[in-house]
FISEPA-111282 format. One record per residue (C-alpha): residue in one letter; chain; x, z, y. Coordinates in steps of 0.05 Angstrom, whole numbers, plus 32768, in hexadecimal, padded with zeros to 4 digits. Each point is the difference from the previous one (the first is absolute). Last residue first. Layout:
N
  rest  kette     x     z     y
     A      A     X     Z     Y
...
This chain:
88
  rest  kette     x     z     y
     X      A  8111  7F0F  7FBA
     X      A  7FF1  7FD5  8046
     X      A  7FB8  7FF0  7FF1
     X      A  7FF4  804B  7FEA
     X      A  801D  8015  8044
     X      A  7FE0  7FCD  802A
     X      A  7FB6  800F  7FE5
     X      A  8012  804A  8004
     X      A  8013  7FF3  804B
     X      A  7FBD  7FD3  8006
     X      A  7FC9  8036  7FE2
     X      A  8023  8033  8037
     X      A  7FF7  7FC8  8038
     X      A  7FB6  7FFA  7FE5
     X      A  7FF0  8044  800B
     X      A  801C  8010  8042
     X      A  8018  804B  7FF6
     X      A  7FDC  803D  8027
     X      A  800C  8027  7FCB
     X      A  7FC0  8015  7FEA
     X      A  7FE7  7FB3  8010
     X      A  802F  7FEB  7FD6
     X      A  7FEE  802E  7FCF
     X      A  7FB2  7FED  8002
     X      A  800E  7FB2  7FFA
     X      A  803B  8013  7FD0
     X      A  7FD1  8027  7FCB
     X      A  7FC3  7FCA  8010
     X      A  802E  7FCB  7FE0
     X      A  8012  802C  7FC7
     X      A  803E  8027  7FF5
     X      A  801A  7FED  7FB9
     X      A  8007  8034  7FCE
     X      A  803D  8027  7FDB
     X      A  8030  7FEA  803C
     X      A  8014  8041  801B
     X      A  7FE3  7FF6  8041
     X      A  7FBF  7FE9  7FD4
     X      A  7FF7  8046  7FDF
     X      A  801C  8028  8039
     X      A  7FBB  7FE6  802D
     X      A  7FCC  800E  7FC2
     X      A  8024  803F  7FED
     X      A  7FFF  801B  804C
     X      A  7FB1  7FE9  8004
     X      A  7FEC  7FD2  802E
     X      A  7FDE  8004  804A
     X      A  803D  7FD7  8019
     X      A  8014  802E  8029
     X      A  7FFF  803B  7FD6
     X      A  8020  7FD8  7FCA
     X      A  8039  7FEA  802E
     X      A  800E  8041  8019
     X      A  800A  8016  7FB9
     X      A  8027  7FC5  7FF4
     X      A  802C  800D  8040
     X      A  8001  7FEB  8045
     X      A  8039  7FF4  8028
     X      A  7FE2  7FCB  8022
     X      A  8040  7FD0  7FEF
     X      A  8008  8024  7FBA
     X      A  7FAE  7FF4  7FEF
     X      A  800F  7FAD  800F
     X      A  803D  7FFF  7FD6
     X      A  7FCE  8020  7FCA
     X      A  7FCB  7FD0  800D
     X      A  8031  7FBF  8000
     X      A  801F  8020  7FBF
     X      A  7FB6  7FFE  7FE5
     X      A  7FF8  7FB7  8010
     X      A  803E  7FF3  7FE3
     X      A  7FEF  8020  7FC4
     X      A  7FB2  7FD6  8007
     X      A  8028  7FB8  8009
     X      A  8032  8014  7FC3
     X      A  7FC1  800A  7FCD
     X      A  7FEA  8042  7FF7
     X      A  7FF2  8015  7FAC
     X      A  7FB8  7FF0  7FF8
     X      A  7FC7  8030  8003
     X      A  7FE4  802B  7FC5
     X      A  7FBD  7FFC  7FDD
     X      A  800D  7FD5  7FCC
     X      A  8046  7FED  7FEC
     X      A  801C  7FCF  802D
     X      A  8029  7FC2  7FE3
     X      A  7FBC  7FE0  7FF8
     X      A  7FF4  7FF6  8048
C-alpha cells in the first residue's frame, strides 16, 4: 500500500461504506443507537462512530460480534452490501 502514509488506515473502499450503511440500516430497524451499539458490541463509542462514519473499515470480527448484537444474520448483511456495491 504505498498510497498510505505510515501508520494510518486506508480510505474505505465502496464494499466496507456499504457495509457500514448495512450496519446503520440494521441499528434503525432495532432502534438502537451508536452508543447502544458500542455497549453491545463491547467497543468503545469512538471506535463504533468512527467506522459508521466511514473514517475506518469495520473488521470481520466487528460484524461477526454486531450481528450477533443485533440479532442480524451475518452473511445476509455481507450479501446486501455485496448487491449494493455490484449494482452502483
Amino acid at each position: 500500500m504505498a498510497d498510505v502514509p505510515r501508520g494510518s488506515e486506508p480510505k474505505p473502499g465502496k464494499f466496507a461504506v456499504a457495509i457500514s450503511d448495512e450496519v446503520r440500516l440494521a441499528m434503525t430497524r432495532h432502534r438502537v443507537s451508536g452508543s447502544q451499539l458500542a455497549v453491545l458490541a463491547g467497543k468503545s463509542q469512538s471506535y463504533i462512530s468512527k467506522r459508521l462514519r466511514n473514517e475506518s473499515s469495520f473488521t470481520a470480527n466487528d460484524l461477526e460480534v454486531i450481528c450477533l448484537a443485533l440479532d442480524e444474520d451475518l452473511l445476509a448483511l455481507v450479501i446486501r452490501a455485496a448487491r449494493t456495491v455490484r449494482g452502483s
